[in-house]
VEXDREN-2710 file (C-alpha; in Angstrom, 1 decimal):
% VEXDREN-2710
k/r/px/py/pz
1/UNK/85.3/55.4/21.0
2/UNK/88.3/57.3/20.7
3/UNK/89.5/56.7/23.8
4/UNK/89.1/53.0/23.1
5/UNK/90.9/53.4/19.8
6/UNK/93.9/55.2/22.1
7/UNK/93.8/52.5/24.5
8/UNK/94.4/49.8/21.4
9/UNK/90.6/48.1/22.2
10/UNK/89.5/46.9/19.5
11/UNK/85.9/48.8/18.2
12/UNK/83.0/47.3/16.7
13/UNK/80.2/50.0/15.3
14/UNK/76.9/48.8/14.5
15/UNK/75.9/51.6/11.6
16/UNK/72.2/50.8/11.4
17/UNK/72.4/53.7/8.1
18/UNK/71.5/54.5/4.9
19/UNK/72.5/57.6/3.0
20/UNK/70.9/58.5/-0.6
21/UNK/72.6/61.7/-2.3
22/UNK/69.1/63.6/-2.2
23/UNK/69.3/62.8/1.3
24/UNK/73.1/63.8/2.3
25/UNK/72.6/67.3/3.2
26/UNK/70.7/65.8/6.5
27/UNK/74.1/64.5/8.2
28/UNK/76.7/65.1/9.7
29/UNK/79.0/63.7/6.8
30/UNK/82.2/64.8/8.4
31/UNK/81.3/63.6/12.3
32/UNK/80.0/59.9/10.6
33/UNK/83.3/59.5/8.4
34/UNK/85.3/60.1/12.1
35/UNK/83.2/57.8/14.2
36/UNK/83.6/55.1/11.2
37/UNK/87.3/55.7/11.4
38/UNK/87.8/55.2/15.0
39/UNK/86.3/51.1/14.1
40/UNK/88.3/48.4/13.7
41/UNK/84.8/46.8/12.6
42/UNK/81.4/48.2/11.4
43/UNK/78.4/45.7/11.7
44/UNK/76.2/46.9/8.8
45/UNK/72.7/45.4/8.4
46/UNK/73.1/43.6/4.6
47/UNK/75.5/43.3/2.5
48/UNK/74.4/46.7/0.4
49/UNK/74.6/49.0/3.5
50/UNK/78.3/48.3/3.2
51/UNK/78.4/49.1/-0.1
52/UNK/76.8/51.9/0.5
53/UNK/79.0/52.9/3.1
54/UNK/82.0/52.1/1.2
55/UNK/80.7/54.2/-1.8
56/UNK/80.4/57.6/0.5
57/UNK/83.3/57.0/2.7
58/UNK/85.7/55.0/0.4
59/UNK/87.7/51.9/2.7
60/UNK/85.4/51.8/5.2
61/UNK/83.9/48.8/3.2
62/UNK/86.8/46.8/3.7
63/UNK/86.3/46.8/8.1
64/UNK/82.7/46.0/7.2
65/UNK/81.0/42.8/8.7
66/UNK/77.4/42.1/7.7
67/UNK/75.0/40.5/10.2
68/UNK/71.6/40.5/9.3
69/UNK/68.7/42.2/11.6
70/UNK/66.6/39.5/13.0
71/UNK/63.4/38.2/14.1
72/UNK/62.9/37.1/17.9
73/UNK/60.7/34.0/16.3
74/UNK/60.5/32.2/20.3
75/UNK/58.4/35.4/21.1
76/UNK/56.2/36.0/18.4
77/UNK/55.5/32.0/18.7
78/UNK/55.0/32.1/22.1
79/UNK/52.8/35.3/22.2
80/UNK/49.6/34.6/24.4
81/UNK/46.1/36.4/23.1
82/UNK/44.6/37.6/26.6
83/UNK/40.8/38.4/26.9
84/UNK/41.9/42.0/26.8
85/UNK/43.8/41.4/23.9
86/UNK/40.9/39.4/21.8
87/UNK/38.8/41.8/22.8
88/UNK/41.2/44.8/21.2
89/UNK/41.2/42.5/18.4
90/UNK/37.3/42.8/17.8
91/UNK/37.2/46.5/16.4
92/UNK/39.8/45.2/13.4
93/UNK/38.1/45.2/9.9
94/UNK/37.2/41.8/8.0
95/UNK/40.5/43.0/5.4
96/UNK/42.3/46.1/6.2
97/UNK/45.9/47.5/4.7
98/UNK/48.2/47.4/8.1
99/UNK/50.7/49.7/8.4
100/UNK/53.3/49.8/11.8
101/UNK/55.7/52.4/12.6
102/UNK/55.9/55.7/14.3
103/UNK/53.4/58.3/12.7
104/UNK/56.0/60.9/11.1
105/UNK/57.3/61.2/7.7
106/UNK/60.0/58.7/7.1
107/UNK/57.3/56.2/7.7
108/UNK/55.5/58.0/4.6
109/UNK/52.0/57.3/6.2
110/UNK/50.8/60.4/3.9
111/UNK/51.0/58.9/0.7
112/UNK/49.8/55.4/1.8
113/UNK/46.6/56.7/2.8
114/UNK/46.2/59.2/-0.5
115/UNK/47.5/55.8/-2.6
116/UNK/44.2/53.5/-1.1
117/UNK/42.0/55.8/-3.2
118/UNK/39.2/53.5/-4.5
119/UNK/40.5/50.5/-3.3
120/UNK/37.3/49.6/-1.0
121/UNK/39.6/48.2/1.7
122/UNK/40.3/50.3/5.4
123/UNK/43.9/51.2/6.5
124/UNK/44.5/50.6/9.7
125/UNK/47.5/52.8/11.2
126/UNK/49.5/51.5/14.6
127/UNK/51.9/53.8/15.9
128/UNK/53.0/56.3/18.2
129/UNK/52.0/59.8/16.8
130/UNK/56.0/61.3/16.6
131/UNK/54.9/64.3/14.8
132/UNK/51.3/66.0/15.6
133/UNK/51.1/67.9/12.2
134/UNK/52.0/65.2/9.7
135/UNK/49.2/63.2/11.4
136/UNK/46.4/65.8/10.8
137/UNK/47.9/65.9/7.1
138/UNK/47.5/62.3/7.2
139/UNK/44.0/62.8/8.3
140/UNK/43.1/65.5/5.8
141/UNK/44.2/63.5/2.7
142/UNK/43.5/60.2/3.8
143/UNK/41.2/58.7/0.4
144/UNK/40.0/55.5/2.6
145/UNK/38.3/54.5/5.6
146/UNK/41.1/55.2/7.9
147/UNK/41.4/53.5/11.4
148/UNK/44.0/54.7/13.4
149/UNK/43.8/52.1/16.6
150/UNK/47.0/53.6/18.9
151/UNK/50.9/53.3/20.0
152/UNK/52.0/49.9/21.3
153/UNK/55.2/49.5/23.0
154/UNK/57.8/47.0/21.2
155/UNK/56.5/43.3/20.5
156/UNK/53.4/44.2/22.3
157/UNK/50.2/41.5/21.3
158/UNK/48.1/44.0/20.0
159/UNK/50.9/44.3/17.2
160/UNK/50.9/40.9/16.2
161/UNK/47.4/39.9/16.3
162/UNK/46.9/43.0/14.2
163/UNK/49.7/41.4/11.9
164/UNK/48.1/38.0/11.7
165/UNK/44.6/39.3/10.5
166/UNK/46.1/41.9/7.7
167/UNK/45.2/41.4/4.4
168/UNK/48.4/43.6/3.3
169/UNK/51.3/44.8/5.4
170/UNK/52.4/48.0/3.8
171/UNK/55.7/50.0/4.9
172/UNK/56.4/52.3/1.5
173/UNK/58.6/54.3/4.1
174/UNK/61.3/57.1/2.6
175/UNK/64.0/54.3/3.5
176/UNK/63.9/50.5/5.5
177/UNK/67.0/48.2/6.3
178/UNK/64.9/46.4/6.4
179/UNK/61.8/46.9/8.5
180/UNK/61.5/45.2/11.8
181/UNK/58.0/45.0/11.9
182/UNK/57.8/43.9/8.3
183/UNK/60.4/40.9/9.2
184/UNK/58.1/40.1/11.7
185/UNK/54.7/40.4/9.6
186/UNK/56.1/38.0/7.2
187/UNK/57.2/35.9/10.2
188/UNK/53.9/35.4/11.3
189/UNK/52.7/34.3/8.1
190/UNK/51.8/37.6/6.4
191/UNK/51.6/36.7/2.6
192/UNK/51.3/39.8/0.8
193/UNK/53.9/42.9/1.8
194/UNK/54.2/46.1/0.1
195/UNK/57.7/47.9/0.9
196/UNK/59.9/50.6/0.2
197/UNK/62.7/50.0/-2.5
198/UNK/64.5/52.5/-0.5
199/UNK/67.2/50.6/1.7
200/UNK/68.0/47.1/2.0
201/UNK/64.8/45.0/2.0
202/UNK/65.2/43.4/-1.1
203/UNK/68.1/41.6/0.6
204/UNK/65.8/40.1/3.4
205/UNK/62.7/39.5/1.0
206/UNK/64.2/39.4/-2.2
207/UNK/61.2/38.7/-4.9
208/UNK/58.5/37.1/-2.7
209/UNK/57.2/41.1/-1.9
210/UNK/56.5/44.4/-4.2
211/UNK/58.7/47.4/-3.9
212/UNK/57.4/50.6/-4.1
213/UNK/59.2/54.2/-5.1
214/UNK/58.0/55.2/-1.9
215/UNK/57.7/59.4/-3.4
216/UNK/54.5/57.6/-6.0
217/UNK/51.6/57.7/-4.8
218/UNK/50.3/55.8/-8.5
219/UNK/53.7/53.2/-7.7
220/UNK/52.2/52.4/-4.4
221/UNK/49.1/52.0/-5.4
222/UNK/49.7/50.1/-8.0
223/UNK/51.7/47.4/-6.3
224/UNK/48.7/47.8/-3.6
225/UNK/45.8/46.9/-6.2
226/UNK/48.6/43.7/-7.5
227/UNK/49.0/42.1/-4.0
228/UNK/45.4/42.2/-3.3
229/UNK/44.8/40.6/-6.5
230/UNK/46.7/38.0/-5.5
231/UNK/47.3/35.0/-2.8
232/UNK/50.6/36.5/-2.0
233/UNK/53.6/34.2/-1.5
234/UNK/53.1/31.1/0.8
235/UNK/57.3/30.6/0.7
236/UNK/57.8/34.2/2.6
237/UNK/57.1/32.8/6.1
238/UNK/58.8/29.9/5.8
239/UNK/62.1/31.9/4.3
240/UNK/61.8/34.6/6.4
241/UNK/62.0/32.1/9.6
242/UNK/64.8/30.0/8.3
243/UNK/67.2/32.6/7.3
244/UNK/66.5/35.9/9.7
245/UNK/65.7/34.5/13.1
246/UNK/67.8/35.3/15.9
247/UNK/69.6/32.1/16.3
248/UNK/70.8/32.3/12.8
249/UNK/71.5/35.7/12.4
250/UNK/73.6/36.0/15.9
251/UNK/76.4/33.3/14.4
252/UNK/77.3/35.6/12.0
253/UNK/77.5/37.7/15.4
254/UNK/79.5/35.5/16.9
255/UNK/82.1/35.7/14.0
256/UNK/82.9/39.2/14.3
257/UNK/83.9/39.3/18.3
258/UNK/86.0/36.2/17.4
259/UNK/88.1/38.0/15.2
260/UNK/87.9/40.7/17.4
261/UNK/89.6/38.7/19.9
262/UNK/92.3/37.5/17.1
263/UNK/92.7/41.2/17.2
264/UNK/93.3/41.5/20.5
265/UNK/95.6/38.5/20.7
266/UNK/97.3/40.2/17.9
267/UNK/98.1/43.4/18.8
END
């Protein structure tokens, strides 16, 4: 990047971060603000991601360029149930809690399965096992039937058709901007979705899901025992797929190498 920046090419960053004070001590604060600097544009995920940028590195905010993560809706539309794949399918529950991300801690897998306590309903975990100790922890404290049915690669069947049958999708991870896979649940017509307040979410699903403080195991249980109580929201599909699919979210895209090139042309 730097030798880009000497050569006068213009540099778009995508940041793909979020920083929360309690958090800071984790980063390289110094290395990020020079990496930032060497940009002529920074392609943030939502609107508050720049903010948040601009609040720990002030004027970074003003290079920022918003373009929303989206959802590859021809593939999840076009996915194909093999017989393998049904088959797979067979050993989900009736209703089950899904939950679909790496097993480690950001993902916060721990307090989701302590928070399902009572709630008569299985979890059902997806995920590559990142980190071999957290998992038995998960294990040990797990207050639910807890099904734990493998790693899939990215967009892989398995995934969605475990996403169609949920009863809940819940991601109450440390931090989410916003959650692929939860994009993707409510894509596929997911109604009820339990997420992290952590990050940008609220952006993408603004009050059609509950937030959770994703350190309370009582908060995410709570908003757990008032989804299932409900229907959920029949307007999340439908907004979720006309605002965050990929053909809408890349002309925002398409914005920021235009003025890239006026940048260009400019200098």
């Amino acid at each position: 990047m730097s030798y880009a920046a000497s050569r006068r090419v213009p540099v778009v960053l995508s940041s793909s971060l979020w920083l929360e004070e309690a958090s800071l001590r984790n980063y390289p604060l110094p290395d990020i603000e020079q990496i930032l600097g060497f940009a002529d544009v920074v392609v943030t995920n939502s609107l508050s991601e720049q903010s948040m940028l601009d609040r720990f590195f002030p004027g970074v905010g003003e290079k920022c360029r918003p373009v929303y993560n989206g959802v590859d809706l021809e593939v999840i539309d076009n996915d194909i149930i093999s017989d393998a794949v049904y088959a797979w399918g067979k050993q989900l529950p009736d209703r089950f809690v899904l939950c679909v991300g790496n097993i480690e801690p950001r993902k916060n897998q721990l307090l989701l399965a302590q928070a399902m306590e009572g709630l008569d309903i299985p979890l059902v975990l997806l995920g590559h096992i990142r980190d071999q100790k957290y998992w038995t922890r998960v294990q040990e404290a797990a207050k639910c039937e807890l099904r734990y049915l493998g790693g899939f690669p990215f967009q892989a069947p398995e995934i969605y058709l475990a996403m169609r049958k949920s009863t809940v999708f819940a991601m109450p991870s440390t931090l989410e901007t916003p959650s692929l896979a939860a994009l993707e649940a409510a894509a596929l017509g997911v109604k009820r979705i339990v997420i992290t307040s952590i990050g940008s979410a609220f952006e993408y699903f603004g009050d059609r899901v509950l937030y959770v403080n994703p350190a309370s195991v009582e908060d995410i249980r709570n908003a757990l025992v008032s989804s299932l109580a409900t229907d959920g929201n029949s307007m999340l599909r439908d907004h979720i797929r006309a605002n965050f699919g990929w053909a809408k979210v890349c002309e925002h895209l398409v914005s920021v190498y235009e003025e890239l090139q006026q940048m260009t042309v400019s200098r």
